[in-house]
C-alpha positions in Angstrom: 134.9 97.0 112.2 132.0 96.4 114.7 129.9 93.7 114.2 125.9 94.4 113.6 123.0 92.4 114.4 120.5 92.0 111.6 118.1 93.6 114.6 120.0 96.5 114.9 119.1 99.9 113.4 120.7 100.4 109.6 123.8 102.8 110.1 121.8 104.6 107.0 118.7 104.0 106.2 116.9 105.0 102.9 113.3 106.0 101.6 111.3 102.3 102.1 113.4 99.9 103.6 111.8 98.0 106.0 112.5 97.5 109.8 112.8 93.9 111.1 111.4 90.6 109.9 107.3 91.3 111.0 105.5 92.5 108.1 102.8 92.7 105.6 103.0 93.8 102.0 100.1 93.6 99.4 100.4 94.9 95.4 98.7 97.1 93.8 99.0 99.0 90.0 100.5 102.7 90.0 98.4 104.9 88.6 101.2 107.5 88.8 104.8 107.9 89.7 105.1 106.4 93.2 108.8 106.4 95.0 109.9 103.8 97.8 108.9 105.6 101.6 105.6 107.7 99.6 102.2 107.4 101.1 100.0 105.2 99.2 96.2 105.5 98.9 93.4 104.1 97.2 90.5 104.8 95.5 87.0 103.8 97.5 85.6 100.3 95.2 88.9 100.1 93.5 90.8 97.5 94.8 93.6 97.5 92.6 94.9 100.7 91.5 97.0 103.2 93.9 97.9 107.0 94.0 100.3 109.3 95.8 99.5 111.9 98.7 96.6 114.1 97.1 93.9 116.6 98.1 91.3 115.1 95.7 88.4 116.4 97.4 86.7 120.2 97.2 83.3 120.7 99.1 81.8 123.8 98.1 79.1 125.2 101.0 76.7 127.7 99.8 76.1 130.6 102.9 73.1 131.2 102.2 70.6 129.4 99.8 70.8 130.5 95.7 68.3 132.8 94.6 66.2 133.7 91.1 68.5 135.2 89.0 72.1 134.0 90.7 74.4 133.3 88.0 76.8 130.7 89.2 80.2 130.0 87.6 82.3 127.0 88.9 86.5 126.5 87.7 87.9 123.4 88.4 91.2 122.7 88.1 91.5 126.4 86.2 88.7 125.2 83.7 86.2 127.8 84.3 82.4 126.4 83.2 79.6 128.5 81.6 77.5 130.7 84.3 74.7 128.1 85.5 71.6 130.0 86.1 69.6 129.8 88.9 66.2 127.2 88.7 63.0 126.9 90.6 65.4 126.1 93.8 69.0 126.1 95.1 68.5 122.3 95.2 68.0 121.8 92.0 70.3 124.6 90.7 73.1 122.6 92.9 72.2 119.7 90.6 72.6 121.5 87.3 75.9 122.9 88.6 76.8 119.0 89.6 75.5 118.2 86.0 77.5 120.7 83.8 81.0 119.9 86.1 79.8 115.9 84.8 79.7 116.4 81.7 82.6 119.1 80.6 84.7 116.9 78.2 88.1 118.3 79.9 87.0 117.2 82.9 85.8 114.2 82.0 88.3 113.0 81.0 90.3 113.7 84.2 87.9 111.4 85.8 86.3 114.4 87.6 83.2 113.5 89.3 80.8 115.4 91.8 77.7 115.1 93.7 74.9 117.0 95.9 75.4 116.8 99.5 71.6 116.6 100.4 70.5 119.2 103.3 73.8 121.0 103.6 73.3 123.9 100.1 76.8 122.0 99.1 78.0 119.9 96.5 81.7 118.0 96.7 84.3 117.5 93.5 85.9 114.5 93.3 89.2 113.7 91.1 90.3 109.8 90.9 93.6 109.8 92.8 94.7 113.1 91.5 94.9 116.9 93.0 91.8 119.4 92.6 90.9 122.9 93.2 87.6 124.1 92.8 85.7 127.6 93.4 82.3 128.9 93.0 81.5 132.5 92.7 78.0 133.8 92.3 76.7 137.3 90.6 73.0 138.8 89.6 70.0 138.2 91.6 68.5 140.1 94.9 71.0 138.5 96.9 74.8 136.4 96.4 75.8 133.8 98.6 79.5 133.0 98.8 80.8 129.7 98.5 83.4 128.5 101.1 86.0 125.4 100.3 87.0 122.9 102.2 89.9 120.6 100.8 90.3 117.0 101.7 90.8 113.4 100.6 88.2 110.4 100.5 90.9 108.2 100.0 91.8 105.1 101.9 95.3 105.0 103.0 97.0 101.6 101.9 100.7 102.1 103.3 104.1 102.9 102.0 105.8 101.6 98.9 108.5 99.4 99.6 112.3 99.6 98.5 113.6 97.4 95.9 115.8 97.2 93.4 113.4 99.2 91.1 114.8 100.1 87.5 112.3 100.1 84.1 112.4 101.6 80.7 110.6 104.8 82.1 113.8 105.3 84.9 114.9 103.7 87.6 114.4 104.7 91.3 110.6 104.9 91.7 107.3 102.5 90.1 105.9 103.8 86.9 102.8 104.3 85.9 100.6 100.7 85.5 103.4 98.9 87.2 103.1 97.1 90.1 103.9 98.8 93.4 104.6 96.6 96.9 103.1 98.5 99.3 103.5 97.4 103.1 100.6 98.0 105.3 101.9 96.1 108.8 105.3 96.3 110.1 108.0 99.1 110.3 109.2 101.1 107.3 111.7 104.5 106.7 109.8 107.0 105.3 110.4 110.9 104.8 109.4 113.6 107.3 109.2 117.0 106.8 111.7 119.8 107.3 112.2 120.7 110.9 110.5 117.4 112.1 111.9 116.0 115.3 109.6 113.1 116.2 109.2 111.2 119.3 109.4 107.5 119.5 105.1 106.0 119.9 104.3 109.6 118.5 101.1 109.5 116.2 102.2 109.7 112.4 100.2 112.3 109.9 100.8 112.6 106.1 101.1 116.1 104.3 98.6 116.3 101.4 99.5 119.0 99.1 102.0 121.7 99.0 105.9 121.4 98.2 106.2 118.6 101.4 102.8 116.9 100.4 103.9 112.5 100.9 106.2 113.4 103.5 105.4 112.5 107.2 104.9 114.6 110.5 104.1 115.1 114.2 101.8 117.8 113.3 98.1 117.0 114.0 96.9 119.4 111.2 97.9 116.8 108.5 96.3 113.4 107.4 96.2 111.3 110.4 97.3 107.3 108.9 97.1 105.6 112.3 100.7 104.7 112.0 103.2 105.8 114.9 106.7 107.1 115.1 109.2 104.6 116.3 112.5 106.7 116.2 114.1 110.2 116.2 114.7 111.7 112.6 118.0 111.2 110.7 118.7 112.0 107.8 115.4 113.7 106.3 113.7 109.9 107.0 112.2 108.2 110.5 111.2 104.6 110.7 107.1 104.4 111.4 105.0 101.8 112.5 102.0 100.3 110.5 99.0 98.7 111.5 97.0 97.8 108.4 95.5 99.9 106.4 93.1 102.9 107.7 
């Protein structure tokens, strides 16, 4: 049998085991399943909880401005809201849109929120940590502006969840729910790529955000960019990355 050093790479490594003896982990609560090597993020003024990889973030852009007698109908997350008519502005019709998505009871309790954008004939859905989809579609009046989408997050990345030992009454392998997750945020980590991934050692790091391979980690520059870099070749579905503190 050859002898190792502790410094040398693991023969196989698994889904958040950390790299050498330089690192920084912090805690935080799940707020849903998390697995050792995920993505973590948080919530902007929430300095406890944490989340998975999510697109939580629809801004809807207006084309044109709204017109007397649009009728304006909004789904969220497939819960599609009564037709908001058109009043005295697209401004303010933007705001009674923004108002009826606040104060559907479904989506209330979801922990939906949304907002104006002022001077852009937009208005952006927020969900807490979880995945939304949103469209507008408008009918009636002289004219109908369509609504384009544009998907995002406005959450902070935190770092990766951290291998241990991890077993609870809800399962074992992954953090439940309102447990407490270790999440490193300096120092080197394995963490899951995507299929067909080769990446190079110092390459930039990106996160997928939705889709069958959202949490995993690629070379691709389309994806979330987490200011983490590459620091090996792929093996086994997993690379090790470098963190430095949370973006």
């Amino acid at each position: 049998m050859v002898a190792r050093s502790l410094y040398d790479p693991p023969a196989r490594a698994i889904a958040g085991q950390k790299y050498g003896l330089k690192d920084n982990v912090r805690t935080y609560r799940a707020r849903e399943k998390i697995y050792p090597g995920d993505p973590v993020f948080g919530m902007v003024g929430d300095e406890t909880a944490c989340y998975g990889a999510h697109i939580n973030a629809i801004t809807l852009t207006a084309s044109i401005a709204l017109v007397t007698g649009n009728q304006i109908v909004v789904t969220v997350n497939g819960k599609t809201l009564a037709p908001v008519a058109f009043i005295s502005s697209s401004a303010i019709t933007l705001a009674a849109i923004v108002q009826a998505i606040e104060l559907d009871e479904d989506l209330v309790e979801q922990g939906i929120t949304a907002s104006v954008l002022d001077g852009m004939n937009a208005f952006i859905i927020i969900g807490p940590g979880i995945s939304i989809t949103a469209s507008a579609t408008v009918t009636e009046g002289a004219s109908q502006p369509t609504f384009t989408s544009v998907a995002d997050t406005n959450m902070v990345f935190l770092g990766v969840a951290e291998h241990i030992e991890l077993g609870f009454r809800e399962g074992v392998g992954f953090y439940p729910p309102n447990h407490a997750v270790n999440v490193m945020d300096f120092g080197e980590i394995y963490v899951p790529v995507a299929e067909g991934v080769s990446p190079l050692d110092k390459e930039p790091a990106y996160i997928i955000l939705s889709g069958d391979e959202a949490g995993k980690f690629t070379n691709n520059d389309g994806n979330y960019y987490c200011g983490a870099f590459f620091r090996g070749r792929e093996e086994d579905g997993l690379a090790r990355i470098e963190l430095r503190g949370m973006k």
